[in-house]
PyMOL commands that place a pseudoatom at each C-alpha (Angstrom):
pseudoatom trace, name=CA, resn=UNK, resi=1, chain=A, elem=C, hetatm=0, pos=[97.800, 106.214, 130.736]
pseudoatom trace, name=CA, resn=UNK, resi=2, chain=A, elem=C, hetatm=0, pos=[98.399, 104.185, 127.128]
pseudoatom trace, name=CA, resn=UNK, resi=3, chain=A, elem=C, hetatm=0, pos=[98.297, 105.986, 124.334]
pseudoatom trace, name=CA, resn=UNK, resi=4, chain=A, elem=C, hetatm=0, pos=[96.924, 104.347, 121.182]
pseudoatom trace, name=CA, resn=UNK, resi=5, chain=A, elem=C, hetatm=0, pos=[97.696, 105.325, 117.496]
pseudoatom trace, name=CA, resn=UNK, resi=6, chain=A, elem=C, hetatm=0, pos=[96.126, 105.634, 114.382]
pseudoatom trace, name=CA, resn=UNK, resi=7, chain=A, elem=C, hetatm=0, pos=[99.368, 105.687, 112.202]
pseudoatom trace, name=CA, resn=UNK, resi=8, chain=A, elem=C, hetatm=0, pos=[99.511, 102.787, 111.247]
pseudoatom trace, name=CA, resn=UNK, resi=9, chain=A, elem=C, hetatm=0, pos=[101.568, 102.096, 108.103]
pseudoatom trace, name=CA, resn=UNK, resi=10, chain=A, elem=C, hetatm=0, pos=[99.246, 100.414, 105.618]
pseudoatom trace, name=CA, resn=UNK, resi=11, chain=A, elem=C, hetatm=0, pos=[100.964, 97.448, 104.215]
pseudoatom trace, name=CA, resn=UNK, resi=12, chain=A, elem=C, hetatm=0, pos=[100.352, 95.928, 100.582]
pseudoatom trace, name=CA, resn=UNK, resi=13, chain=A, elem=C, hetatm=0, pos=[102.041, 93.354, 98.173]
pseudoatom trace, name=CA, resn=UNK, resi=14, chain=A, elem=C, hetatm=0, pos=[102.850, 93.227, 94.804]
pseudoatom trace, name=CA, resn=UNK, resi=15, chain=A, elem=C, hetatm=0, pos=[103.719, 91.101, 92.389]
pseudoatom trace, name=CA, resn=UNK, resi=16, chain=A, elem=C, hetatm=0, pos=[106.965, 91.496, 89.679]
pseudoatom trace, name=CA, resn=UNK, resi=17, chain=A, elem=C, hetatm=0, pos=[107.645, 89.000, 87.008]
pseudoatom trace, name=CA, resn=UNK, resi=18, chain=A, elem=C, hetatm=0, pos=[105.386, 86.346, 89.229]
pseudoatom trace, name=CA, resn=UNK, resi=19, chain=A, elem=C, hetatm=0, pos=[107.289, 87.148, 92.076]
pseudoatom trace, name=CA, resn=UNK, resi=20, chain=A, elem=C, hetatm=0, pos=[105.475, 88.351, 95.315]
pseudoatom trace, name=CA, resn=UNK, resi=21, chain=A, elem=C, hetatm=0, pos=[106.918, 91.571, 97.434]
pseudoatom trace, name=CA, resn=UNK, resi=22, chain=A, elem=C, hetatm=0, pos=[105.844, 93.506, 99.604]
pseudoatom trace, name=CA, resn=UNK, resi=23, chain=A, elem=C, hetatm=0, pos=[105.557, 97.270, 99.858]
pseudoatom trace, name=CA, resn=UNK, resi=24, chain=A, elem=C, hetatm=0, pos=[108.349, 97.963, 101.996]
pseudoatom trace, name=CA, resn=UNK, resi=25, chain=A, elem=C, hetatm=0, pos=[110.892, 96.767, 98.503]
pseudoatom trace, name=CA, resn=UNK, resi=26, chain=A, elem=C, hetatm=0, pos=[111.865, 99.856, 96.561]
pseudoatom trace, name=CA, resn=UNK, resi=27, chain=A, elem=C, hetatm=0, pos=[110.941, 99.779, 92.775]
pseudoatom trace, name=CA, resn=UNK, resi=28, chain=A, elem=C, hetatm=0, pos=[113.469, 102.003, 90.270]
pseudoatom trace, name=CA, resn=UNK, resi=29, chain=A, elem=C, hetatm=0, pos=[113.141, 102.474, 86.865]
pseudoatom trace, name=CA, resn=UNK, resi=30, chain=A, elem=C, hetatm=0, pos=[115.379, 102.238, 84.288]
pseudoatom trace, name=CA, resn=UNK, resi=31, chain=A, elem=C, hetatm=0, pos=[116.233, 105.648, 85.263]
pseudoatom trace, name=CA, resn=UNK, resi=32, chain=A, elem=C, hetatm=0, pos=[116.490, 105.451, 88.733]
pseudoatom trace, name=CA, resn=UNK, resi=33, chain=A, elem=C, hetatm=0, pos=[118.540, 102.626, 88.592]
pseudoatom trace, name=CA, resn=UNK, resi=34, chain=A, elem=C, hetatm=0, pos=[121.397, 103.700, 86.589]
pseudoatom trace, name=CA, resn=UNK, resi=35, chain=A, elem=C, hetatm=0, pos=[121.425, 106.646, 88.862]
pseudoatom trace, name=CA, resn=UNK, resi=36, chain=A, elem=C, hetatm=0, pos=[121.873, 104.410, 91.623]
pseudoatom trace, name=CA, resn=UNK, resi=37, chain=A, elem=C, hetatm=0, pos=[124.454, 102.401, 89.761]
pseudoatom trace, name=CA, resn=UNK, resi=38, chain=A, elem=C, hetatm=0, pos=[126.005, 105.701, 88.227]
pseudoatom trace, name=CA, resn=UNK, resi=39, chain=A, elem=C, hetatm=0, pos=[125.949, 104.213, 84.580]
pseudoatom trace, name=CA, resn=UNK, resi=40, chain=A, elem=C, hetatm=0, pos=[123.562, 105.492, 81.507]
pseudoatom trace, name=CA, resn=UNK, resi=41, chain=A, elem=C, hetatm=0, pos=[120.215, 104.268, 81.526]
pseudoatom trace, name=CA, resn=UNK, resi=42, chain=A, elem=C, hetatm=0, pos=[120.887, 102.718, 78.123]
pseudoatom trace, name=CA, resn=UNK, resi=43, chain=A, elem=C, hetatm=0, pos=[123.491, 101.005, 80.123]
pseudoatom trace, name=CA, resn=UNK, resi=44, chain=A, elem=C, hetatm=0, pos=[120.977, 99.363, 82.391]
pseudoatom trace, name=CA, resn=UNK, resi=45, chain=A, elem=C, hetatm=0, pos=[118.783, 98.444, 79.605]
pseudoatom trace, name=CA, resn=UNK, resi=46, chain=A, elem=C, hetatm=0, pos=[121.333, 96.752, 77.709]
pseudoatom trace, name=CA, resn=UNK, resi=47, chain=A, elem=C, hetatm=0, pos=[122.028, 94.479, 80.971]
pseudoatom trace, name=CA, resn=UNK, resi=48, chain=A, elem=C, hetatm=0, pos=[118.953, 94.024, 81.747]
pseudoatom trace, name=CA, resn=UNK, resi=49, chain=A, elem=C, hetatm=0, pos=[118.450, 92.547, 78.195]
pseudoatom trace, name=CA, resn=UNK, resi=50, chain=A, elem=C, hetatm=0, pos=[121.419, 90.552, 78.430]
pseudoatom trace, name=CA, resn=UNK, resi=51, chain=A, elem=C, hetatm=0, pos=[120.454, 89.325, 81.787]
pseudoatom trace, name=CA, resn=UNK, resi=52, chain=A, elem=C, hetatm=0, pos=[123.696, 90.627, 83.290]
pseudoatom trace, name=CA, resn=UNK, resi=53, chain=A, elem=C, hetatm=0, pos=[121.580, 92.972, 86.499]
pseudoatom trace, name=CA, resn=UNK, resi=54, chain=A, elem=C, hetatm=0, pos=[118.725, 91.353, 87.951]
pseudoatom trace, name=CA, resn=UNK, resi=55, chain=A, elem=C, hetatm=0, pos=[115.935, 93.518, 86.335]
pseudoatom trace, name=CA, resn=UNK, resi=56, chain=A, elem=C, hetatm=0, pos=[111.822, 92.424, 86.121]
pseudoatom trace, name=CA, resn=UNK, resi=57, chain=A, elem=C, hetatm=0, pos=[110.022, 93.232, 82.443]
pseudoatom trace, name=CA, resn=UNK, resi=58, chain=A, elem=C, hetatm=0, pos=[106.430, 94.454, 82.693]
pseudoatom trace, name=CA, resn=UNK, resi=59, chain=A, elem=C, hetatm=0, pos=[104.312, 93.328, 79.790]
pseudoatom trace, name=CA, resn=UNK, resi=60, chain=A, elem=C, hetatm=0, pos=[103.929, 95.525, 76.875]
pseudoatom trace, name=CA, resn=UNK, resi=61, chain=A, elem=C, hetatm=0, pos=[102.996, 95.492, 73.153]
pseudoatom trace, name=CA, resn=UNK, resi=62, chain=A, elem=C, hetatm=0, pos=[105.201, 97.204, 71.807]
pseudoatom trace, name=CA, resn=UNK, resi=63, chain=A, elem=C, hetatm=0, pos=[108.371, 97.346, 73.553]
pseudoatom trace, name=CA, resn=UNK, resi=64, chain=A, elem=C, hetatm=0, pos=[109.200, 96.114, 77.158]
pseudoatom trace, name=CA, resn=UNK, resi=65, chain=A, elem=C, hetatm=0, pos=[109.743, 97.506, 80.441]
pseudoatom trace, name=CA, resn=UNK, resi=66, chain=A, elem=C, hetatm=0, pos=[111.750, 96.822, 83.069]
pseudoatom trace, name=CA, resn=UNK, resi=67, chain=A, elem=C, hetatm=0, pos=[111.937, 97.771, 86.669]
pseudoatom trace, name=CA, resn=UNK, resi=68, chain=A, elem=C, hetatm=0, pos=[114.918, 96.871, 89.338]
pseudoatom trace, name=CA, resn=UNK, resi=69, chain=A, elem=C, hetatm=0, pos=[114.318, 95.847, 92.523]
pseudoatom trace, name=CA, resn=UNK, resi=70, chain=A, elem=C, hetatm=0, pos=[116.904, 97.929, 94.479]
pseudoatom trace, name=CA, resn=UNK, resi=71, chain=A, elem=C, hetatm=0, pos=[117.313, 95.127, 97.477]
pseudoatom trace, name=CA, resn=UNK, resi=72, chain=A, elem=C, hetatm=0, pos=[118.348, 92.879, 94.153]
pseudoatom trace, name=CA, resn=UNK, resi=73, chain=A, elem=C, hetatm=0, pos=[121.232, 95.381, 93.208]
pseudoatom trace, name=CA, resn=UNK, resi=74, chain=A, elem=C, hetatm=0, pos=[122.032, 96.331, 96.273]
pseudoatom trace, name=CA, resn=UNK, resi=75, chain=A, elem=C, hetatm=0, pos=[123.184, 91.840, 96.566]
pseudoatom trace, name=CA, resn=UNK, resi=76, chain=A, elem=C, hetatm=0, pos=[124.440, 91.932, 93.462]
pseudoatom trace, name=CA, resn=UNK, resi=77, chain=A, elem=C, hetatm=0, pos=[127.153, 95.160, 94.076]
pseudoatom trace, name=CA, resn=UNK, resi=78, chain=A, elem=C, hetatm=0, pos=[127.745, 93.326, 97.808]
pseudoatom trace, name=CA, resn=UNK, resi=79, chain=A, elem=C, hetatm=0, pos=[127.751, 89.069, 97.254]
pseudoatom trace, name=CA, resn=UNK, resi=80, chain=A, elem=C, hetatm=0, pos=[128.160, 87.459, 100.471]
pseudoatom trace, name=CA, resn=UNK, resi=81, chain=A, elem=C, hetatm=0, pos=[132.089, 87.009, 101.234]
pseudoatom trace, name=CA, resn=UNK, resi=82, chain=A, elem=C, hetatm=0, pos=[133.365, 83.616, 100.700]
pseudoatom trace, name=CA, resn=UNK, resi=83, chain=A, elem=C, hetatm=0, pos=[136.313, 84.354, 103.318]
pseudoatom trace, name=CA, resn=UNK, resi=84, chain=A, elem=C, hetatm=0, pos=[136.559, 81.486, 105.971]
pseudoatom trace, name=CA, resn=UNK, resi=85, chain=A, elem=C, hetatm=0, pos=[134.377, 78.614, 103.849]
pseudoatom trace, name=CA, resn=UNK, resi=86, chain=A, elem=C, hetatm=0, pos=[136.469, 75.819, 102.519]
pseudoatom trace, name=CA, resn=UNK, resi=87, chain=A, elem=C, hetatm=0, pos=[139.962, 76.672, 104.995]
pseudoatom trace, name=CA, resn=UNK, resi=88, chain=A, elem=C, hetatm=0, pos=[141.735, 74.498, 106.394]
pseudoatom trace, name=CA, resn=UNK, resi=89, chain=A, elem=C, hetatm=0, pos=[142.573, 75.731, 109.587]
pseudoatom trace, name=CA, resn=UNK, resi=90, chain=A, elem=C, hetatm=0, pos=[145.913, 74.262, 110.801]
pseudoatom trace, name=CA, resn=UNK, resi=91, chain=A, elem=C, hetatm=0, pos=[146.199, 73.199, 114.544]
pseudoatom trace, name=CA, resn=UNK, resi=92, chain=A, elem=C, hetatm=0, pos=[148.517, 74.340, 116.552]
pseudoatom trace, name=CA, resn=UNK, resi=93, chain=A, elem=C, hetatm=0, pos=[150.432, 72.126, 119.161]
for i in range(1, 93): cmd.bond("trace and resi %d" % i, "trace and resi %d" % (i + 1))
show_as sticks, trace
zoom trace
């Protein structure tokens, strides 16, 4: 006997900055973030201005935004390791 479901997870993009994602990308605030990052939020507004944290600014009159894409600070606290590019690996005889 198969058993069919009905649960299925409705899926539905976005767009940030011009950028498309898609709905499984967690959005933070301002926030949100600098809980995640365990700094002020004024912190993570003054990077964000400076361009120091990867951070998106939604459109506003009177003052901006932002929101930080937690996939995008999540690769920017752990860069790929450059360990084993560029050796020269001696051989042995």
């Amino acid at each position: 006997m198969t058993e069919t479901s009905n649960d299925a997870v409705e899926k539905y993009f976005y767009f940030v900055d011009g950028v498309k994602y898609d709905s499984d990308q967690e959005v933070l605030t301002a926030t949100e973030a600098a809980l995640y990052l365990k700094v002020k939020p004024r912190t993570v507004l003054s990077w964000a201005k400076q361009g120091r944290i990867p951070a998106h600014p939604l459109s506003g009159s009177q003052r901006v935004t932002w929101r930080f894409l937690k996939s995008e600070l999540d690769a920017m606290l752990n860069p790929p390791s450059a360990a084993g590019f560029g050796r020269v690996h001696e051989q042995q005889n």
